[in-house]
C-alpha positions in Angstrom: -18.0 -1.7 1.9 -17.1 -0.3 5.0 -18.9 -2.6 7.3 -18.0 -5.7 5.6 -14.3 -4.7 6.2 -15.1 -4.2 10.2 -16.8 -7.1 10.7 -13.5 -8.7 9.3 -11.5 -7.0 11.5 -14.1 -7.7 14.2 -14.2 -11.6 13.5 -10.5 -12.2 13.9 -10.0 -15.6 16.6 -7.7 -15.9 19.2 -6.8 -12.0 19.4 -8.7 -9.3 21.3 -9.0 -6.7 18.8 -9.9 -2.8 18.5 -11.0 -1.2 15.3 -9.7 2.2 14.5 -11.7 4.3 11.8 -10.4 7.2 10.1 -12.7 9.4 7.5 -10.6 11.5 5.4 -12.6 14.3 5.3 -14.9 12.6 3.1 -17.4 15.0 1.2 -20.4 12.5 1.4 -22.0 10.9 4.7 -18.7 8.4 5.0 -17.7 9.3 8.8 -21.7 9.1 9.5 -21.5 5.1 8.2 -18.5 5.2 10.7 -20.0 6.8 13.3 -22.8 4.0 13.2 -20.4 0.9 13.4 -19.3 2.8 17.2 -22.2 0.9 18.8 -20.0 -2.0 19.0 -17.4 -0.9 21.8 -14.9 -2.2 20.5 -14.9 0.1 17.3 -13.8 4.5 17.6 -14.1 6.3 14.8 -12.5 9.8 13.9 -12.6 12.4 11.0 -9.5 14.2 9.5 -9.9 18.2 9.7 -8.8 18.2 6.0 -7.9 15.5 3.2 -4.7 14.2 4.0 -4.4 11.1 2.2 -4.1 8.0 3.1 -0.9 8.6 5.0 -2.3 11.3 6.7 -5.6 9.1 7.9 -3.0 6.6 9.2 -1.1 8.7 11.2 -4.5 9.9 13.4 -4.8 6.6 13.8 -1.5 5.5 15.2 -1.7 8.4 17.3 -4.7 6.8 19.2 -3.3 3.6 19.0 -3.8 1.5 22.1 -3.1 -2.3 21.5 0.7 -3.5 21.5 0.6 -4.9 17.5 -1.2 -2.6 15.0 -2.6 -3.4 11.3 -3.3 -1.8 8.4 -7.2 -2.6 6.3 -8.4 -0.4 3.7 -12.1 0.2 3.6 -12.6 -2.1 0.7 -10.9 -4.8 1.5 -11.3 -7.8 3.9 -9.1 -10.3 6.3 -9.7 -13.7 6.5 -10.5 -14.7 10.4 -6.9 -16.1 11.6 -4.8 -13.6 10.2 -3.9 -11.7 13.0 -3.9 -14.4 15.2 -1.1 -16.4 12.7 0.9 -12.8 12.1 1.2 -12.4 16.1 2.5 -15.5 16.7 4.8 -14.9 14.2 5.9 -11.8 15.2 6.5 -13.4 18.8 8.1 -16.6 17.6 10.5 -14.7 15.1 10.8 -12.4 16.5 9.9 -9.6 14.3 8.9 -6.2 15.0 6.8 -5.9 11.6 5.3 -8.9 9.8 4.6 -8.4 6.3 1.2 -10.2 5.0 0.3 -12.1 2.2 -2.5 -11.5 -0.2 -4.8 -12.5 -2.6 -6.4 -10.1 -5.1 -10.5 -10.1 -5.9 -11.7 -9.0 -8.8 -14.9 -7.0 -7.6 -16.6 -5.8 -4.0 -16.3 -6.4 -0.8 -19.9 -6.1 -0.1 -21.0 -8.3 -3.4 -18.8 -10.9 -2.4 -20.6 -13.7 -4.0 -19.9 -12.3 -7.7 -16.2 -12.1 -6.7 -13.4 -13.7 -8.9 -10.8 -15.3 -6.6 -7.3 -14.7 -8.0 -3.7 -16.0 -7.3 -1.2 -14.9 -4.5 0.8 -11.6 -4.4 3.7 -13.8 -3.4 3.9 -16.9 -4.7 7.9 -17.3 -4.2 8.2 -18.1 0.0 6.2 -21.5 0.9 7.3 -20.3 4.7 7.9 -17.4 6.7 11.0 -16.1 6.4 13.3 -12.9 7.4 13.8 -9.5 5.1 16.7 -7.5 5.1 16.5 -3.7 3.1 18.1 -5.4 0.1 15.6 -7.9 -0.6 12.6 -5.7 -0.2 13.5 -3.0 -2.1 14.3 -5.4 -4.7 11.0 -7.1 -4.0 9.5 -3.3 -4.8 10.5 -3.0 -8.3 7.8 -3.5 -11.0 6.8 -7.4 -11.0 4.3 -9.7 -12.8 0.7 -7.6 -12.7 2.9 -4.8 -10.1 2.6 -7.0 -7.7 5.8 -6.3 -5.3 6.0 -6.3 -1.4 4.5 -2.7 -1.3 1.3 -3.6 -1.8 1.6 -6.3 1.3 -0.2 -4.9 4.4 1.9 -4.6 7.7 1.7 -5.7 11.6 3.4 -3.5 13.5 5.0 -3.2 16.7 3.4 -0.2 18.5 6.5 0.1 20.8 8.9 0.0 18.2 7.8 2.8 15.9 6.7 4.8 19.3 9.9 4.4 20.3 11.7 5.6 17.3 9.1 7.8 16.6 8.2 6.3 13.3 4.9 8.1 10.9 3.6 7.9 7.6 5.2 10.5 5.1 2.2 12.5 4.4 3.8 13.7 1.3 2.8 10.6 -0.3 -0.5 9.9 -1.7 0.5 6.3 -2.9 3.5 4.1 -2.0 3.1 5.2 2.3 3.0 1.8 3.0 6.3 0.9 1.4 8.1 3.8 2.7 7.0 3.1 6.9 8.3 -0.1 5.8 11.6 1.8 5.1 11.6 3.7 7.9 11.3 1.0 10.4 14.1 -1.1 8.3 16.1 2.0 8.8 15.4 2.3 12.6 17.4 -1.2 12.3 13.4 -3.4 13.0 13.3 -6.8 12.3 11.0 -7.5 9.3 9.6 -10.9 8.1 7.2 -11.9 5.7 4.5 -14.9 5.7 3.4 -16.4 2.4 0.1 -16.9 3.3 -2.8 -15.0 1.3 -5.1 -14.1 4.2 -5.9 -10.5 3.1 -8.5 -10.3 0.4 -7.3 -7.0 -1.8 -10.3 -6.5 -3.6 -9.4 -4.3 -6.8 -12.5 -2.8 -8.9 -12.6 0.2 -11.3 -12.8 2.9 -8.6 -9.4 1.3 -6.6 -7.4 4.0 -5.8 -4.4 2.2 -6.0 -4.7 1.4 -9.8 -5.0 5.0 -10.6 -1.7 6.5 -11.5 -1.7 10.3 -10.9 1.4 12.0 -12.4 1.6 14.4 -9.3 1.3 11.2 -7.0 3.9 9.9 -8.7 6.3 12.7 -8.8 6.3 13.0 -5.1 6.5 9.1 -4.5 10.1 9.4 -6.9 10.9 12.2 -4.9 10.8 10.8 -1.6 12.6 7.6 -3.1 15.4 9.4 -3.8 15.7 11.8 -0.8 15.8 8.0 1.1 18.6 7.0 -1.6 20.4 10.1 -0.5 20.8 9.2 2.8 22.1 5.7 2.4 25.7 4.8 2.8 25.6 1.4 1.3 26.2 1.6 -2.6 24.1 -1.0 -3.3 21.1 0.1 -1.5 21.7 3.6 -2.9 21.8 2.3 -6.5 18.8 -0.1 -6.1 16.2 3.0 -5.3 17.8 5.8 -7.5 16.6 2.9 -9.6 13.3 2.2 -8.8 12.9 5.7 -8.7 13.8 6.4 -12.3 11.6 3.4 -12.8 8.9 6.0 -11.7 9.9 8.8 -13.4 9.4 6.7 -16.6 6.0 5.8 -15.2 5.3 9.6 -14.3 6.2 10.2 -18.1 4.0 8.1 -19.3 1.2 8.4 -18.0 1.2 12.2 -18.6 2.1 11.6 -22.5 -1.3 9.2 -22.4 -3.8 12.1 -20.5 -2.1 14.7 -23.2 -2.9 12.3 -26.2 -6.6 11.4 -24.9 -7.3 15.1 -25.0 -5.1 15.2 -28.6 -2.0 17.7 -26.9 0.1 16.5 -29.1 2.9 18.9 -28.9 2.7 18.3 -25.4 3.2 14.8 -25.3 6.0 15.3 -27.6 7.8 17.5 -25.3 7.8 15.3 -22.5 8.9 12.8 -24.4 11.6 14.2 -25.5 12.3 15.3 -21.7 12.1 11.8 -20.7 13.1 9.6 -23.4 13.7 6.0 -21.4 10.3 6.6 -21.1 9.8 5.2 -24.5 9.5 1.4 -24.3 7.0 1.7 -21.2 4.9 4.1 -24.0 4.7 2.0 -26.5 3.5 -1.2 -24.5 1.0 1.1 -23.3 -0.3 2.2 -26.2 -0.5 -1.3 -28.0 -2.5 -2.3 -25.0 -4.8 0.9 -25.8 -5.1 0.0 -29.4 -6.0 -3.7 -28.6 -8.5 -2.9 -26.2 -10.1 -0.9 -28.9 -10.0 -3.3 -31.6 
C-alpha cells in the first residue's frame, strides 16, 4: 500500500513536492519497501530506533523537514492530485498557518482500489473555506455521526510556524496526535482554516489502526486532554475538553468491560462498571450492536 500512497504524494500538480518516509521500527521488511521507493530523488526514507508510534514517526520527520508547508499521509491512504496545490493557495490567500483537509472515507485498499466503496464527506457542514477558532474545533472533536470530527482531518502546516514555536507531536499518544498538534499550534495563537473539499482518500479496512480502540491508548489520550484543560484560562474552553475527556473515559470503560466479557471476566467487568458508571449507556449500545451482529 505503501507505494500507491507515494505515487499520490508524488503526482500532486502545481507544487514541487518531497516525500518523507518514516518506518516505525517495523518487525517485517517495511523500511526495505521504503528504501526501494528512494530511487526517485525526490523520496528519503528513515527508520525509527524503536516503536514510537505514530507521533513519534512524525516528529523524525519534521525534524528533516525541508520544504516551507508540510503534510501529513498515512501509508494506506491516498491524495487526490490538486490537494496540495488547492491547500497552499489557501494557506497563502487566508492566510493560515495550518489548513485543515477534507476527506472522504474508502471502504477497502489502497492498492485494490478498483473494489473500493466510495463513501460520503468527513465534513459535509462548510460548502467553503472558512476560519477555526479553539472553540469550534474542539467542539468539532466531540463524538459525531460514524466519529467522524475534525481530528481525523489531515493537516498542512507551516514549517516556520511550528519551528518557530518549537511545536512536536506528544509522543505520549498513540491515537489522537493529530488533534492535539492541532492544539498546540491553536495555542501558539496559529491561524487555522479548514477547506470542505474531500481530496484525501481515508481508506478504512479491518486492520485500520485508527478503528482499534486500545484502553491504554485511550487512557493516555484523556490524560493529555485534560493536562491541556488544565492550562486553559478560558472557562469555556476548559469545560469543553474536561468534557471530551470524560467522553473518553467512558469510552476507555467500555471497551475494557467488552475485552473482559469476550474472555467471560465477569467480575471484572462488573467492577469497572461500577468504577465508571456513565459508562453505562455507551455499554449497552455496544452490546445491542454485538448481539445484532450475531443474530
Amino acid at each position: 500500500m505503501l507505494p500507491y500512497a507515494v505515487a499520490s504524494a508524488l503526482g500532486q500538480v502545481r507544487v514541487r513536492v518531497e516525500v518523507i518516509i518514516v518506518d516505525d521500527a517495523s518487525p517485517d521488511d517495511s523500511f526495505a519497501s521504503a528504501a526501494r521507493l528512494t530511487v526517485d530523488p525526490r523520496v528519503r526514507a528513515f527508520r525509527m530506533d524503536r516503536n514510537a508510534g505514530p507521533a513519534g514517526a512524525r516528529n523524525l520527520a519534521l525534524s528533516h523537514v525541508r520544504a516551507p508547508w508540510v503534510a501529513v499521509l498515512d501509508a494506506d491512504d491516498l491524495m487526490r492530485p490538486d490537494r496540495l496545490s488547492r491547500m497552499c493557495a489557501l494557506a497563502q490567500s487566508a492566510p493560515a498557518d495550518v489548513i485543515l483537509g477534507n476527506m472522504t472515507e474508502v471502504i477497502g485498499q489502497s492498492d485494490r482500489s478498483e473494489d473500493a466503496s466510495i463513501g460520503q464527506p468527513f465534513i459535509t457542514s462548510l460548502t467553503e473555506p472558512a476560519p477555526l477558532d479553539l472553540r469550534s474545533y474542539i467542539f468539532g472533536n466531540f463524538e459525531g455521526q460514524g466519529g467522524r470530527t475534525y481530528g481525523y482531518l489531515k493537516p498542512l502546516i507551516s514549517t516556520e510556524f511550528i519551528s518557530r514555536h518549537r511545536i512536536r507531536y506528544n509522543e505520549s499518544l498513540r491515537n489522537g496526535e493529530d488533534f492535539h498538534l492541532v492544539l498546540s499550534c491553536f495555542a501558539a495563537g496559529a491561524r487555522v482554516w479548514v477547506s470542505p473539499v474531500p481530496d484525501y482518500l481515508y481508506f478504512r479496512h479491518d486492520a485500520s489502526v485508527s478503528h482499534r480502540a486500545d484502553p491504554a491508548h485511550l487512557e493516555a489520550l484523556a490524560a493529555v486532554d485534560r493536562a491541556f484543560a488544565e492550562a486553559q484560562s478560558d472557562p469555556e474552553i476548559r469545560a469543553l475538553m474536561y468534557k471530551r475527556a470524560t467522553q473518553i473515559e467512558q469510552l476507555c470503560a467500555t471497551e475494557t468491560i467488552m475485552a473482559a466479557l469476550r474472555e467471560r471476566r465477569i467480575a471484572q467487568a462488573l467492577s469497572v462498571l461500577s468504577h465508571h458508571p456513565s459508562a453505562t449507556p455507551r455499554l449497552v449500545r455496544q452490546l445491542s450492536q454485538a448481539l445484532s451482529k450475531r443474530l
